[in-house]
C-alpha positions in Angstrom: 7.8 -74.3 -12.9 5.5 -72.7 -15.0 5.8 -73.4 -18.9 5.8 -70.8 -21.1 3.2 -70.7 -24.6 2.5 -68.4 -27.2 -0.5 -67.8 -29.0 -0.4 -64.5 -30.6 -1.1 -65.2 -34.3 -4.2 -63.1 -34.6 -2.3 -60.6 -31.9 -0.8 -59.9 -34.9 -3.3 -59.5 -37.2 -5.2 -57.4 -34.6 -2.0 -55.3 -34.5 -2.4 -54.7 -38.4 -5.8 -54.4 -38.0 -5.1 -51.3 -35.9 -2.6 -50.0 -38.1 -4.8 -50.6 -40.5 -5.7 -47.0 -39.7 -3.3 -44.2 -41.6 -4.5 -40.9 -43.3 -5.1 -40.6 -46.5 -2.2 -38.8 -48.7 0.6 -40.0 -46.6 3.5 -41.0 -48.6 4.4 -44.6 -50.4 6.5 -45.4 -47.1 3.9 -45.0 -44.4 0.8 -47.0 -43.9 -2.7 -45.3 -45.9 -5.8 -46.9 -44.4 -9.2 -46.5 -45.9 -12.4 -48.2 -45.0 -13.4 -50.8 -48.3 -17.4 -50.1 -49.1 -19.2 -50.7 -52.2 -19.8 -48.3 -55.1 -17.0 -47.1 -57.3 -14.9 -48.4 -59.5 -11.5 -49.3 -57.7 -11.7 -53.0 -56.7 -13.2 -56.0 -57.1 -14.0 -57.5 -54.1 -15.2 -56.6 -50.6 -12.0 -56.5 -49.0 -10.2 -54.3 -51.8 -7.5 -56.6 -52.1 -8.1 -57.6 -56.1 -8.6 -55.5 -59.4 -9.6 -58.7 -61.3 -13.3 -58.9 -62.7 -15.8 -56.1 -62.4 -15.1 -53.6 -60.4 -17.5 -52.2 -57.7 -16.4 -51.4 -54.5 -13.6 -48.4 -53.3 -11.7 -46.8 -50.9 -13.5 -44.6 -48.2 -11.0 -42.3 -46.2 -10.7 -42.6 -42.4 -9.8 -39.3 -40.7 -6.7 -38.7 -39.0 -6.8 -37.8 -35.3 -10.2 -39.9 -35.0 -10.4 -42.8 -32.4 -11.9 -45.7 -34.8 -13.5 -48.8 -33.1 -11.9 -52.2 -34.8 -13.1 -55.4 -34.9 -11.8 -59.0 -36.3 -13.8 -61.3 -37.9 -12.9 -64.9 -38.8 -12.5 -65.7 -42.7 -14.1 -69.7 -43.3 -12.1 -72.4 -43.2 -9.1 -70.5 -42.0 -7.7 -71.1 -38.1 -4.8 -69.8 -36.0 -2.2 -72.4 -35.5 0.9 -72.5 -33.2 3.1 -75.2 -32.5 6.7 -75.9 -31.0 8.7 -78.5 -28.9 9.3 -77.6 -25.7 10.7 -81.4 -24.5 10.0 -84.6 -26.4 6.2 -84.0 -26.7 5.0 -81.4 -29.8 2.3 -78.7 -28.2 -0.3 -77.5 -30.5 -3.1 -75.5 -30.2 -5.6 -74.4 -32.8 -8.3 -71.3 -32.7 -11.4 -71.4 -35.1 -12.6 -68.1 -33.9 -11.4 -64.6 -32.6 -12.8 -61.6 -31.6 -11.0 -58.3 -31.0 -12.6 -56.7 -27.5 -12.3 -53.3 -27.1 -10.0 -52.4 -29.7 -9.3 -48.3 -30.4 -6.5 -47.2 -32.5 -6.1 -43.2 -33.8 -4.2 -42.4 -36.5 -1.2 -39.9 -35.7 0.6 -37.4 -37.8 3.8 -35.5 -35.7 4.1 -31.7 -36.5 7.7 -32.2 -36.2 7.9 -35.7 -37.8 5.7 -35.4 -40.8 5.4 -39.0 -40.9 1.6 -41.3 -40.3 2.3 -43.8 -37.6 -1.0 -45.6 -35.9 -0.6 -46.5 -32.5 -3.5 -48.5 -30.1 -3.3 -49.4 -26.1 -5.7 -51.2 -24.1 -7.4 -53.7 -26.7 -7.1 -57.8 -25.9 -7.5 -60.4 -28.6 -10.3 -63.2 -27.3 -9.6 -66.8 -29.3 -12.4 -69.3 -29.5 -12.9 -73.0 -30.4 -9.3 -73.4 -29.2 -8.7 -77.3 -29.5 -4.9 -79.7 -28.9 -5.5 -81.6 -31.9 -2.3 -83.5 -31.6 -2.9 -84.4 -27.9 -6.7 -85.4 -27.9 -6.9 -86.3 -24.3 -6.1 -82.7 -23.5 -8.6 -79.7 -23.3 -7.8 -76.1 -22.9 -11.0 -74.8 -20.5 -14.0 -73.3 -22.0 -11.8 -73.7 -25.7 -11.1 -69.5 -24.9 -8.1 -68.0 -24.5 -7.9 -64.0 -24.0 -4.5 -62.1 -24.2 -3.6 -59.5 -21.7 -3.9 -55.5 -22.5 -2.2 -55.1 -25.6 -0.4 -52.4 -27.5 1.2 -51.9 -30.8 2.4 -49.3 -33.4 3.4 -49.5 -36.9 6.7 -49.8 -38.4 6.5 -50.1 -42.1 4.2 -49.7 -44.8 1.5 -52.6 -44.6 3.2 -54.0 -40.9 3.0 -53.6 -37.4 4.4 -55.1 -34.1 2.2 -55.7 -31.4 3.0 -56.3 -27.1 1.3 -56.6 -24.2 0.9 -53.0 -22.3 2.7 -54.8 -19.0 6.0 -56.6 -20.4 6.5 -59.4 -20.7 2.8 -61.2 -20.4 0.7 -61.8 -23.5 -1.6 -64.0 -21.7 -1.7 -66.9 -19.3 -4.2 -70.1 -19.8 -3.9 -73.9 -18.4 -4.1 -77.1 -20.4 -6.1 -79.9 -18.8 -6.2 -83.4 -19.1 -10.1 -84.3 -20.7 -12.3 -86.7 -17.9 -11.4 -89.8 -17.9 -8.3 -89.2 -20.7 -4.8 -88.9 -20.1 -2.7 -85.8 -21.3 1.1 -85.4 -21.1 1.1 -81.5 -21.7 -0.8 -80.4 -18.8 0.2 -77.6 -16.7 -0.4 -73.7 -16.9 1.2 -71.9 -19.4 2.7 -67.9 -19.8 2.3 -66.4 -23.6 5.7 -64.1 -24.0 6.9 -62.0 -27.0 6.1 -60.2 -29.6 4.4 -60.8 -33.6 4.4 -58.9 -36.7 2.4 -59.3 -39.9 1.5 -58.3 -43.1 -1.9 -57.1 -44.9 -3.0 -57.0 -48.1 -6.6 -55.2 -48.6 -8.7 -55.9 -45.2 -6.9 -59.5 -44.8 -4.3 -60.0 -42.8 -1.5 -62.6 -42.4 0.8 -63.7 -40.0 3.3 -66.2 -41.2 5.7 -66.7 -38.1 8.3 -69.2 -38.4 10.6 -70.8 -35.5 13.8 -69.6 -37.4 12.7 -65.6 -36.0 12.4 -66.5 -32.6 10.2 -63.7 -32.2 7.9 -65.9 -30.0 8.2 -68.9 -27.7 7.4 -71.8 -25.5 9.5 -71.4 -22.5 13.1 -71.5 -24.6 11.7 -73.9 -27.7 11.1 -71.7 -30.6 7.4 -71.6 -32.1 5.9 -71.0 -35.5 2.1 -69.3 -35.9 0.1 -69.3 -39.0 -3.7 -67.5 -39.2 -5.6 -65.1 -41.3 -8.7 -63.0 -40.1 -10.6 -59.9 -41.7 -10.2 -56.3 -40.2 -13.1 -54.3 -39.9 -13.2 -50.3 -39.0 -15.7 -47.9 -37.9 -18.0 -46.1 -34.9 -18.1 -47.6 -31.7 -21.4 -48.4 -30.3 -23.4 -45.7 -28.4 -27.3 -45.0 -27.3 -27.7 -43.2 -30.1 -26.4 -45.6 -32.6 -26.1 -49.0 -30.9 -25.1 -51.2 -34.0 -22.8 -48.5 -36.5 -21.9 -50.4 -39.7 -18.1 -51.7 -39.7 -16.6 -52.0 -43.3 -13.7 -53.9 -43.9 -10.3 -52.0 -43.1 -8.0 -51.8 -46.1 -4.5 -51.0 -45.9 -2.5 -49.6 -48.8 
């Protein structure tokens, strides 16, 4: 039978990273996105998560109804962690990198709901340097892991849920024994459920604990813990093959 894993932690923050993307002037209870570039005299630091110190960088509106290309950049020193219990042996994997391929989120304001929601379809999460540091005789191949087709869609001011397109799938990898080592967690594994996090400025935070249940190993409960940067702007074309990405604030 095929054992069941979930490693969605940056899936989460990708999901805030898209809904990272609300129009400016929408009320204290929706999200308010802007794009955090230097000038100005708003914040303090690159992300626009601090007022402390001098103050030279600010808020940059991103316009409603405009596809926006995001990406996901690691922050040093942190990692994505998730760990549970499925039988007597603890299964842990940790990322050290992350990418966000093909991610497009638009920003949507209802005529009849006069509400900003932020929804995004089609974008997977790509997790390198993935390592089973509590079982070193086990490998996961190539250290990569890439979620299925994700969607997601806001729900409150500075938080989003995120879930694969196709229920229930998040994504599917297989944990090897190393040459020559032994490994009492092998066997292919089935990422299924769902994540939420939290932002504040460009960085965002999941913080997922096994009391929510929200995501599993087969039936064990699982907690996940990562941070990573959002960034926002034009996706690539002939005309301008490398646009500038800023970091994504959400307010």
């Amino acid at each position: 039978m095929s054992r069941r894993l979930t490693l969605v932690a940056l899936a989460a923050l990708c999901a805030l990273a898209f809904s990272a993307l609300g129009a400016s002037g929408a009320s204290a209870a929706e999200n308010t996105a802007f794009t955090c570039v230097s000038g100005g005299t708003e914040f303090s630091n690159a992300d626009c998560s601090s007022t402390e110190g001098t103050k030279s960088f600010h808020h940059e509106a991103i316009p409603v109804n405009t596809p926006t290309q995001l990406t996901l950049k690691t922050i040093a020193g942190e990692t994505t962690t998730l760990a549970a219990t499925p039988g007597l042996a603890l299964v842990e994997l940790v990322a050290t990198g992350l990418s966000c391929e093909h991610c497009m989120a638009e920003n949507l304001e209802s005529a009849t709901e006069p509400k900003m929601k932020v929804e995004g379809s089609g974008g997977t999460i790509k997790y390198t340097g993935v390592t089973t540091p509590q079982s070193a005789g086990c490998e996961v191949p190539g250290g990569t892991i890439e979620t299925k087709p994700l969607k997601f869609v806001t729900t409150g001011t500075k938080e989003a849920v995120i879930s694969p397109v196709t229920p229930p799938v998040l994504a599917e990898f297989e944990i090897k024994a190393k040459t020559g080592q032994k490994c009492n967690i092998t066997g292919p594994y089935t990422v299924n459920g769902d994540v939420n996090g939290t932002a504040n400025g460009a960085i965002l935070s999941v913080n997922v604990t096994q009391a929510q249940e929200t995501i599993k190993l087969g039936v064990a409960k699982a907690s996940l813990v990562g941070k990573a940067t959002i960034e926002a702007g034009n996706t690539a074309t002939e005309a301008e093959p490398n646009p500038v990405h800023h970091p994504a604030a959400l307010t």
